[in-house]
C-alpha positions as CSV (number, residue, x, y, z in Angstrom):
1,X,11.1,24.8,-109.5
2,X,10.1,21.3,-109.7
3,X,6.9,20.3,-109.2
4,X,6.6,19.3,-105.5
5,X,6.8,14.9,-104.6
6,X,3.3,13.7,-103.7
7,X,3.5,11.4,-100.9
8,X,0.6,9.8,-99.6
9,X,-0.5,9.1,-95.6
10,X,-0.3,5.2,-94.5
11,X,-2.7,4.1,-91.6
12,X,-1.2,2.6,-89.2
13,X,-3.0,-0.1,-86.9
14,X,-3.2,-1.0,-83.4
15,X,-2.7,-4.3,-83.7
16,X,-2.3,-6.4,-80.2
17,X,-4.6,-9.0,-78.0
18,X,-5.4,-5.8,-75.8
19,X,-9.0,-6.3,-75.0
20,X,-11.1,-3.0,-76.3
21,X,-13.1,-1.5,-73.3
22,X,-17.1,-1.9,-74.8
23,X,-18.4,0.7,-72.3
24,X,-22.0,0.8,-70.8
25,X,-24.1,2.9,-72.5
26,X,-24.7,6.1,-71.0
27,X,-27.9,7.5,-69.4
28,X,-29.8,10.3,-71.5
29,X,-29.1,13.9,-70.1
30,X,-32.7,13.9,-69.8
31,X,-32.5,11.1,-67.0
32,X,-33.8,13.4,-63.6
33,X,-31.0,11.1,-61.2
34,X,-27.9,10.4,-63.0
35,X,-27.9,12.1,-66.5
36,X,-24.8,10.5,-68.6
37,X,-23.8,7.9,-66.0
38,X,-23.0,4.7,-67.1
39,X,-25.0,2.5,-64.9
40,X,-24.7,-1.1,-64.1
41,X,-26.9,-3.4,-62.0
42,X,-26.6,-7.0,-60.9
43,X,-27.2,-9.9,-63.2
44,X,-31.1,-9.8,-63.8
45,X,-30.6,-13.9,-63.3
46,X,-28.7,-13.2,-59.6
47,X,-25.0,-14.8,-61.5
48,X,-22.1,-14.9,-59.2
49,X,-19.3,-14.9,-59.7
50,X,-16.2,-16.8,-58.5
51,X,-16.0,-15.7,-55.1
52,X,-19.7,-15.2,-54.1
53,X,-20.5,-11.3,-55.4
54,X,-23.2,-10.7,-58.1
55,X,-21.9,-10.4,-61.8
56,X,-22.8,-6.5,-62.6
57,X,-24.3,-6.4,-66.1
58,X,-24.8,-2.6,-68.0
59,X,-28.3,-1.2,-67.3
60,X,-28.7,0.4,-70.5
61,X,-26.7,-2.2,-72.5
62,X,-23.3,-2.0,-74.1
63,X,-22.3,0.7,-76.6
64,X,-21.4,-1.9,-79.3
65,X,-23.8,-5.2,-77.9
66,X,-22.3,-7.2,-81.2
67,X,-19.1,-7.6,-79.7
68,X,-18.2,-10.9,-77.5
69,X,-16.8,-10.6,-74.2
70,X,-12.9,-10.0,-74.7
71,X,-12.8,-8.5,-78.3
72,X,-9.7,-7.5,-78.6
73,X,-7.9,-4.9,-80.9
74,X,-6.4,-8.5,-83.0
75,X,-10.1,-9.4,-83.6
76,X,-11.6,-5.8,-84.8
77,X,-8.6,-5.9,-87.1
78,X,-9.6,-8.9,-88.3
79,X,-12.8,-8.5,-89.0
80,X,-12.8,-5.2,-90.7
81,X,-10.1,-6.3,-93.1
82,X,-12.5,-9.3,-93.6
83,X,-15.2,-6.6,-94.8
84,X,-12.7,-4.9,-97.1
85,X,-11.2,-7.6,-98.9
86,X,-13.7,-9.9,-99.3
87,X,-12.5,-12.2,-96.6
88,X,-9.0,-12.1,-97.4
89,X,-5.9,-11.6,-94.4
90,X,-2.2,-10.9,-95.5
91,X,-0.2,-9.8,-92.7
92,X,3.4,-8.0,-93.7
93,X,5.9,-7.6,-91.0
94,X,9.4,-6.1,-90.9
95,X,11.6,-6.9,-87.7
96,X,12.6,-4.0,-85.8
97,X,16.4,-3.9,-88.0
98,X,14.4,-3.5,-91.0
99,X,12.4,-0.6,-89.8
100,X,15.8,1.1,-88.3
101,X,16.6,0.6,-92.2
102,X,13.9,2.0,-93.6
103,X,13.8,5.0,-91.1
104,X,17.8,5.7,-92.1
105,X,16.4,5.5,-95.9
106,X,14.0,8.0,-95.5
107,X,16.6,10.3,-93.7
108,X,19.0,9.5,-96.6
109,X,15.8,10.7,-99.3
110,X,15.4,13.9,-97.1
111,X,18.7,14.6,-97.1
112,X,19.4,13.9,-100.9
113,X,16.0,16.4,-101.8
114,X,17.3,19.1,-99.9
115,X,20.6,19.2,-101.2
116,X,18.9,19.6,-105.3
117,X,16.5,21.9,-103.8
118,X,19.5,23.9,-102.8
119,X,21.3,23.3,-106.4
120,X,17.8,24.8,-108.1
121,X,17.3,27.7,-106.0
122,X,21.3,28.3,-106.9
123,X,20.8,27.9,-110.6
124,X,17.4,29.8,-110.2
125,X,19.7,33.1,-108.7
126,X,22.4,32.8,-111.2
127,X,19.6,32.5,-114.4
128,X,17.0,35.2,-113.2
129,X,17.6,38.7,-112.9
130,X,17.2,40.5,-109.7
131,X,13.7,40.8,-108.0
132,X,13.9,44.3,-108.6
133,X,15.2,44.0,-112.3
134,X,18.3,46.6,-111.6
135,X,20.9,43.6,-112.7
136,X,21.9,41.3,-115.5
137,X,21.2,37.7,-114.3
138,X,25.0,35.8,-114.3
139,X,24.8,32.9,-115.9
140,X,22.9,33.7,-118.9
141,X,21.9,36.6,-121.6
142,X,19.7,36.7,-124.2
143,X,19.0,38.5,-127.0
144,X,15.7,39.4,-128.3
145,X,14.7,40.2,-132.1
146,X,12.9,42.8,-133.1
């Protein structure tokens, strides 16, 4: 049998403006009145907003405090593809005609590999003998010297 193909995992990214949720960081389960909440209080400077009620602000800060207001999943793409290629951004795109394309490919490349798997496990049955050894194998003899 051949060897078997090696095909390696791709990551795929979420990739939109969606802003990520940076959540309040949550209260140690040692806290004796709301273990693991995530608690929020009003703006320590009394900020409203727009129509009069106080801004609410995370008690215990934000679980990543390095992120502005409205990172989005665009941005943390960004920036850690900044990290891992020095500062450099390609984007590749395929429109959604090319990826019917490539996903009829793939089909077509599973199809063809079954079909020679099926030719090798034929040639295999006619070239071996028997699991049990009781029969001459087909397709081929051979002769050994002694």
């Amino acid at each position: 049998m051949p060897r078997g193909i090696d095909l390696e995992d791709i990551k795929w990214n979420v990739v939109s403006t969606a802003p990520i949720a940076n959540l309040c960081v949550k209260n140690s389960d040692s806290d004796p009145d709301k273990p693991g909440a995530r608690e929020k209080e009003d703006h320590p400077d009394g900020l409203l907003k727009e129509d009069g009620t106080p801004v609410r602000v995370c008690k215990n800060g934000k679980e990543h405090p390095e992120w502005p207001e409205g990172y989005s999943y665009l941005d943390q793409f960004l920036d850690n593809n900044k990290k891992l290629n020095n500062g450099d951004i390609v984007f590749m795109a395929i429109s959604v005609g090319d990826y019917e394309i490539m996903s009829g490919n793939m089909q077509e490349l599973r199809r063809y590999i079954r079909e020679v798997q099926e030719v090798i496990v034929y040639y295999r049955n006619v070239t071996i003998k028997t699991p049990k050894g009781q029969e001459k194998a087909v397709g081929v003899q051979a002769k050994v010297k002694q």
